[in-house]
C-alpha atoms as one frame of an Amber mdcrd trajectory, in Angstrom:
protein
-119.146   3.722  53.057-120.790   0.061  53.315-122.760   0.706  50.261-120.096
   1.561  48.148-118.031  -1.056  49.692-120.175  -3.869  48.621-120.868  -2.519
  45.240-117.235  -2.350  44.492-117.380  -6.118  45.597-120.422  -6.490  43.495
-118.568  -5.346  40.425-115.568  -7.303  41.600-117.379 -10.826  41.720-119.271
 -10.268  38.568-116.499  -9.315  36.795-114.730 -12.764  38.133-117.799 -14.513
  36.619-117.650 -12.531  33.478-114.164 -13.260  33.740-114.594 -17.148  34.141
-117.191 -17.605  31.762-114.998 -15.961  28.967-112.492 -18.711  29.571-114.545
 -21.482  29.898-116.214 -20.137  26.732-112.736 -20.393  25.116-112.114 -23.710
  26.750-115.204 -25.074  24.991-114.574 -23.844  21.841-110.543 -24.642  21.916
-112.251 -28.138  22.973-114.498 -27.937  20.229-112.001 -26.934  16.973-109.785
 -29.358  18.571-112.658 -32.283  18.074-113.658 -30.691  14.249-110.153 -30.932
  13.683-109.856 -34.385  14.819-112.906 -35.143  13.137-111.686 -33.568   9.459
-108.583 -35.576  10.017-110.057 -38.863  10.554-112.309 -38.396   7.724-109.766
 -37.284   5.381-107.225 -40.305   6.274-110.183 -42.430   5.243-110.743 -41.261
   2.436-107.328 -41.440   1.859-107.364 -45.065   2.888-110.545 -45.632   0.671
-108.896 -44.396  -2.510-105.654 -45.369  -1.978-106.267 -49.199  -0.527-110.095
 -50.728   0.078-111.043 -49.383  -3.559-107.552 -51.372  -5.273-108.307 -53.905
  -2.689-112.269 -54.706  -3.286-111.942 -54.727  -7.003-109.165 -57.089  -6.987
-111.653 -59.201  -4.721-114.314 -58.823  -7.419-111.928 -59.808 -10.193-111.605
 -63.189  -8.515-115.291 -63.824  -8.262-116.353 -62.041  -5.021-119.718 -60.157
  -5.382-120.067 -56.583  -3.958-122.861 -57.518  -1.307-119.931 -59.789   0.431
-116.993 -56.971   0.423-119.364 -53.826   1.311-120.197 -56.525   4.560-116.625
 -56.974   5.267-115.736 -53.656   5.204-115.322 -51.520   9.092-115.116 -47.986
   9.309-114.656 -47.972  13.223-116.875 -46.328  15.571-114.363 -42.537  15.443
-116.447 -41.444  12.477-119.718 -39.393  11.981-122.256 -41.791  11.507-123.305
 -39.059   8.881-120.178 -39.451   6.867-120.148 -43.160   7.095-123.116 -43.924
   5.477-122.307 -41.570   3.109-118.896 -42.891   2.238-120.863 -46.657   2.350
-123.022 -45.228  -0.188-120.971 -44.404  -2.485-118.643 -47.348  -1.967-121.632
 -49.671  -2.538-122.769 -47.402  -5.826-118.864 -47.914  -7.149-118.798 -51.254
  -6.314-122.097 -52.129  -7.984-120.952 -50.584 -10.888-117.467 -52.105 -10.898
-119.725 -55.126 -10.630-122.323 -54.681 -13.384-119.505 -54.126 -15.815-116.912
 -57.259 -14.481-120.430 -58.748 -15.631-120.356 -57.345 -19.061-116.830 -57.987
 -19.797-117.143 -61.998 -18.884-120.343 -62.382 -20.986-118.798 -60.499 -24.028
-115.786 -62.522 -23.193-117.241 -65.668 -23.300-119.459 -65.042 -26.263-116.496
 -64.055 -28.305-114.937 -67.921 -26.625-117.759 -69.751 -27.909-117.700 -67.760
 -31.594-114.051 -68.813 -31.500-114.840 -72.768 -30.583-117.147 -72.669 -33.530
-115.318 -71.339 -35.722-112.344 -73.614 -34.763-114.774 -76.407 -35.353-115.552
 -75.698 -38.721-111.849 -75.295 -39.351-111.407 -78.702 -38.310-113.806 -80.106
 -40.269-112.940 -78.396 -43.297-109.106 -79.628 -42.622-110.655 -83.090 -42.617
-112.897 -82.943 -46.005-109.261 -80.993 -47.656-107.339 -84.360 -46.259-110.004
 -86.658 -47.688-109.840 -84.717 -51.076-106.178 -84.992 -51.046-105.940 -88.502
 -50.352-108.500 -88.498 -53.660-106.800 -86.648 -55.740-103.088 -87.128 -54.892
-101.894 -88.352 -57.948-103.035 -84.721 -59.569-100.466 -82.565 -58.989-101.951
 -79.240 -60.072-105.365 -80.296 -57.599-103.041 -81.584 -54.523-101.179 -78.217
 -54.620-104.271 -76.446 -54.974-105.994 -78.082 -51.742-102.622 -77.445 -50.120
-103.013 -73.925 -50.277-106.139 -74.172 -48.906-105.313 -76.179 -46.347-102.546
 -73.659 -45.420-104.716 -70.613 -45.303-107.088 -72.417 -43.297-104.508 -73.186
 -40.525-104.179 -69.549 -40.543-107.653 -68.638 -39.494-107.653 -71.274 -37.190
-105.014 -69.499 -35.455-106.841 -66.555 -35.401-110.156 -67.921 -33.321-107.203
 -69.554 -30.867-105.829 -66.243 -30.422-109.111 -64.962 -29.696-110.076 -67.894
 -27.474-106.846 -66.857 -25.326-107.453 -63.701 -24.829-111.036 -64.638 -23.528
-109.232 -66.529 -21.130-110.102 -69.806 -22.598-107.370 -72.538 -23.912-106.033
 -71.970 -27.613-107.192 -75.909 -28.663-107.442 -79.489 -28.014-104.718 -81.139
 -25.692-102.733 -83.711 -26.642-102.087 -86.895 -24.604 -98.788 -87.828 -24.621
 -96.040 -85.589 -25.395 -94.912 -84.165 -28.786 -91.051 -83.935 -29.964 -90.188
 -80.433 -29.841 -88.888 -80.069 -33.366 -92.664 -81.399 -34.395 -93.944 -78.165
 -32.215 -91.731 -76.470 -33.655 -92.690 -77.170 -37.134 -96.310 -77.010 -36.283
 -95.678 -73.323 -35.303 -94.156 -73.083 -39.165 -97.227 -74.048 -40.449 -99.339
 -71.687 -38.772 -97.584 -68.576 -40.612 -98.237 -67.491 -44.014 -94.527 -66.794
 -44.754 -93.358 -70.410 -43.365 -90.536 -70.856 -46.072 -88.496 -68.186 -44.592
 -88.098 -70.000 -41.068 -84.850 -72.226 -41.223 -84.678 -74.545 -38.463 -81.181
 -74.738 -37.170 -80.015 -77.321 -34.069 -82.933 -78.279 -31.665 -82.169 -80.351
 -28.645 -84.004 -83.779 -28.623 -86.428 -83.081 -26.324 -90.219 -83.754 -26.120
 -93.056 -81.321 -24.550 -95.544 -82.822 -22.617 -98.883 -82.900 -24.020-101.050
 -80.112 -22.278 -98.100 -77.887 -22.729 -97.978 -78.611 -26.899-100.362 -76.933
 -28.181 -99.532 -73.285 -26.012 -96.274 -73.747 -26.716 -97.044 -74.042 -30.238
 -99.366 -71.162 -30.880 -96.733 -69.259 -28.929 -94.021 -69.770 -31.092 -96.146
 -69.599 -34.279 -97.180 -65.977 -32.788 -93.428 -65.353 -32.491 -92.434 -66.653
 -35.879 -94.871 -64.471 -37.667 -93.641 -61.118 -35.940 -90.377 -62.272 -37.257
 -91.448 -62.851 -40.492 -93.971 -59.958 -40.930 -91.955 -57.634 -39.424 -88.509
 -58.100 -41.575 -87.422 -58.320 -45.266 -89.060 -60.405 -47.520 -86.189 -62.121
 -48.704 -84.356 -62.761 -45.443 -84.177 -65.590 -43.406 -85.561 -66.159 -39.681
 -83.285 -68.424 -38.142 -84.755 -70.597 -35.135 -82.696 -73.423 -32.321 -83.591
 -74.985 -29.522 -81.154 -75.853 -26.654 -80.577 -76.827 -22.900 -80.034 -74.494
 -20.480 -80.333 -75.013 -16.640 -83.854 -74.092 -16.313 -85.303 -75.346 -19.211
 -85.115 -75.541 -22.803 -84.532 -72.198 -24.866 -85.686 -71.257 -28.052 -85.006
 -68.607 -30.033 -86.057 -66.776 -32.813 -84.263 -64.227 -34.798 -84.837 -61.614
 -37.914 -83.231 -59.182 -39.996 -85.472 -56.619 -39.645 -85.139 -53.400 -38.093
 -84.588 -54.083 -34.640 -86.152 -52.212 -31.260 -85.694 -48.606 -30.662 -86.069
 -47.866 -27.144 -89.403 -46.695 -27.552 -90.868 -49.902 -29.219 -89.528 -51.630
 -26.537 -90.870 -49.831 -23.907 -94.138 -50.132 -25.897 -93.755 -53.882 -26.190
 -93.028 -54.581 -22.475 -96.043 -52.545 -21.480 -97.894 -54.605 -23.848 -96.787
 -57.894 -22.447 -97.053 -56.564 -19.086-100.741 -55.480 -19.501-102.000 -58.433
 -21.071 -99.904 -60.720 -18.705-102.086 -59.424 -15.743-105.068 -59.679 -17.786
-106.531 -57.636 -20.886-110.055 -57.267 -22.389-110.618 -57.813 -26.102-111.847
 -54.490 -26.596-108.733 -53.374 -25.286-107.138 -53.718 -27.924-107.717 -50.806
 -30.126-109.155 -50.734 -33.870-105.866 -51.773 -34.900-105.873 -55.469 -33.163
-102.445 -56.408 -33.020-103.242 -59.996 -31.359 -99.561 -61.525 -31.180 -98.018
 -59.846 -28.339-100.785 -60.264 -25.950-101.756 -63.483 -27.068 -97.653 -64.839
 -26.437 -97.601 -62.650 -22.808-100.925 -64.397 -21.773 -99.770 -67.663 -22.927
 -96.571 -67.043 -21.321 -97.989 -66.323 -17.650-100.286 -69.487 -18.016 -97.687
 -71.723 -18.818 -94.591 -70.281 -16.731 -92.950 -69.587 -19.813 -90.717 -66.974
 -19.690 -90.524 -64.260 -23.044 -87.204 -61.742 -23.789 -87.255 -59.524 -26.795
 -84.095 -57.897 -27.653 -81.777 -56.471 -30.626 -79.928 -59.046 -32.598 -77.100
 -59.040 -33.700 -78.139 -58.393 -37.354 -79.778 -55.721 -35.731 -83.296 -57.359
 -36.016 -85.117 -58.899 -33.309 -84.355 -62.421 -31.226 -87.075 -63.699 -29.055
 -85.845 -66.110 -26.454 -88.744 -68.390 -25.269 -87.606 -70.100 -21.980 -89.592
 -72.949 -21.677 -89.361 -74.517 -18.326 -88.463 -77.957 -17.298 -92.513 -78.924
 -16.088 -92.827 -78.777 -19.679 -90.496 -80.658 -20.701 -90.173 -84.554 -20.852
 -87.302 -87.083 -22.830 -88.638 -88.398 -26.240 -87.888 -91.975 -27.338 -85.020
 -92.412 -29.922 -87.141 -93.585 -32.328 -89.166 -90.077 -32.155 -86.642 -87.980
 -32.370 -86.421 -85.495 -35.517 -83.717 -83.464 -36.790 -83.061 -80.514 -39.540
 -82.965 -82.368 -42.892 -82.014 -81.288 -46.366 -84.576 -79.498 -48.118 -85.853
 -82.210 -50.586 -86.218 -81.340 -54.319 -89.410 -79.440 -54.586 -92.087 -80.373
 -57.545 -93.026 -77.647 -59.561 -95.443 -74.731 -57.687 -94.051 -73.577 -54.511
 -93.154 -74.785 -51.214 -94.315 -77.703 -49.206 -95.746 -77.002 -46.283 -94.524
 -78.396 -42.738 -96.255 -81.207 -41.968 -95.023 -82.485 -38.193 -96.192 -85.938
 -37.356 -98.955 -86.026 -34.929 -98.586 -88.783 -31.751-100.319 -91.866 -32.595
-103.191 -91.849 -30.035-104.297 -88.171 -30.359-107.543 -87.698 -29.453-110.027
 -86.203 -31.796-111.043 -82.862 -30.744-114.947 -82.521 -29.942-117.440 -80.298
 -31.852-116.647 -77.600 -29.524-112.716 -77.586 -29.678-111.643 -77.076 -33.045
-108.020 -78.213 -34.185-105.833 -76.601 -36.990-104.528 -78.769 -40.351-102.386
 -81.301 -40.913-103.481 -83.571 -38.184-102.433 -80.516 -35.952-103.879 -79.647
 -32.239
């Protein structure tokens, strides 16, 4: 009776232990999915939080100049993660970075290689504008040679342009600056000049204002960037009609065609353009086609606080408003101030080109900095 008393309690108390080690076997491994769990989550919100914010984050920071070595320092995964995972997540963060890095590195030299082909070339420009003034001085008196060198001197403002609009888009300034400020209507007519189809452009009212000098020469290219969308991009034998007047921020100037006008898809096109090469846009970028105007006018734009609105006209072309704020802007003396005249009576051969007056004192431009014709920045 004992015996099989205290083997029934036998089986009783190892059945408790049986019994209690079952549940603290599922204790440990509730306790256990519940710490994989925890673990899968924290690793997954960081990666989440790599993607989605440190990545945008740390190649903004290299954009402005930071190196890779400083950010991957700065960075802190906390102590809640696998030591595992975060040296493998700081691997690849400092393999992405690295190569975020080695190609920021490409871009600026090809950037600034393409600058300093454009500051040449803008150089030679210059000088050839000079030697074409000198022959024209020479030979005024020959009609048939003076329009001649004209046309040269026209088609080499155009090329000029060009190597500014590449200069801009490396981030560089499109020329010289000028010291003192220039009456708009001059900058205006210096942006005529810069266009192969110049004749077209009828100046209507602009307000007698001056712009000061380191704003002239952006403001110029700008327009001259505007003025031969218009032009290009409308009928031959239509007229692109340009004025200038106050408003409460600023001076604004617009420019409109007879040409087709935007459908909503251009425009949506055209603002993502702008908006692209506002924030910043590498040459090859661009596409085989290189369509330099728009991005070259957004960039400008940002730089200068300028503001740019393209919209149907009511000809059903396009008017570009150029809202030109009042840093920019500065009174011009009486004496300076130019308005629309009569077209004068043309000698035989085609149309004079603008010619605005250049201020007195501007400096020459250096080797490096090229200027375009006519005394032009």
């Amino acid at each position: 009776m004992t015996s099989a008393v205290t083997a029934r309690l036998l089986r009783s108390g190892e059945a408790a232990r049986h019994e209690r080690a079952i549940v603290d076997a599922q204790e440990y491994y509730t306790r256990r999915e519940a710490a994989l769990l925890g673990r899968l989550a924290d690793q997954r919100a960081t990666t989440v939080w790599l993607a989605e914010e440190l990545l945008p984050a740390a190649v903004a920071r290299m954009k402005k100049g930071d190196p890779a070595s400083e950010i991957l320092r700065s960075v802190d995964f906390g102590q809640h993660l696998d030591e595992e995972f975060t040296e493998a997540v700081h691997g690849a963060l400092q393999t992405l970075l690295e190569a975020v890095e080695a190609e920021e590195y490409t871009r600026d030299a090809s950037q600034r290689a393409l600058v300093a082909v454009a500051r040449r070339v803008q150089a030679i420009v210059h000088q050839l504008a000079k030697d074409l003034h000198a022959m024209q001085i020479l030979h005024g008196t020959d009609l048939v040679v003076s329009r001649g060198l004209q046309g040269v001197d026209h088609r080499t403002a155009l090329i000029g342009r060009l190597a500014a609009s590449i200069a801009v888009l490396g981030d560089a300034r499109p020329g010289r600056q000028w010291s003192k400020a220039i009456p708009l209507y001059d900058v205006l007519r210096g942006a005529m000049s810069r266009i192969v189809d110049f004749p077209r452009v009828k100046l209507q009212s602009v307000t007698a204002v001056a712009v000061v000098g380191p704003g002239a020469e952006p403001l110029m290219h700008l327009l001259a960037e505007l003025l031969d969308n218009a032009t290009t991009f409308s009928p031959p034998h239509t007229p692109v009609e340009v004025s200038a007047s106050e408003v409460p921020s600023g001076i604004a100037i617009e420019i409109e065609d007879r040409g087709v006008g935007l459908t909503e898809e251009v425009r949506q096109r055209v603002e993502r353009i702008m908006a692209q090469s506002a924030s910043g846009i590498h040459l090859a970028g661009l596409g085989e086609v290189t369509q330099l105007g728009l991005p070259v006018v957004s960039r400008l734009a940002r730089e200068h606080g300028c503001e740019v609105d393209l919209r149907t006209s009511a000809y059903g072309g396009v008017r570009a408003v150029v809202l030109v704020p009042r840093e920019l802007i500065t009174t011009v003396p009486q004496s300076a101030v130019r308005y629309p005249q009569p077209p004068a009576r043309r000698r035989a051969g085609g149309p004079v080109l603008p010619r605005p007056t250049p201020p007195v004192d501007a400096p020459a431009p250096s080797a490096e900095v090229g200027t375009t014709v006519n005394g032009l920045p």
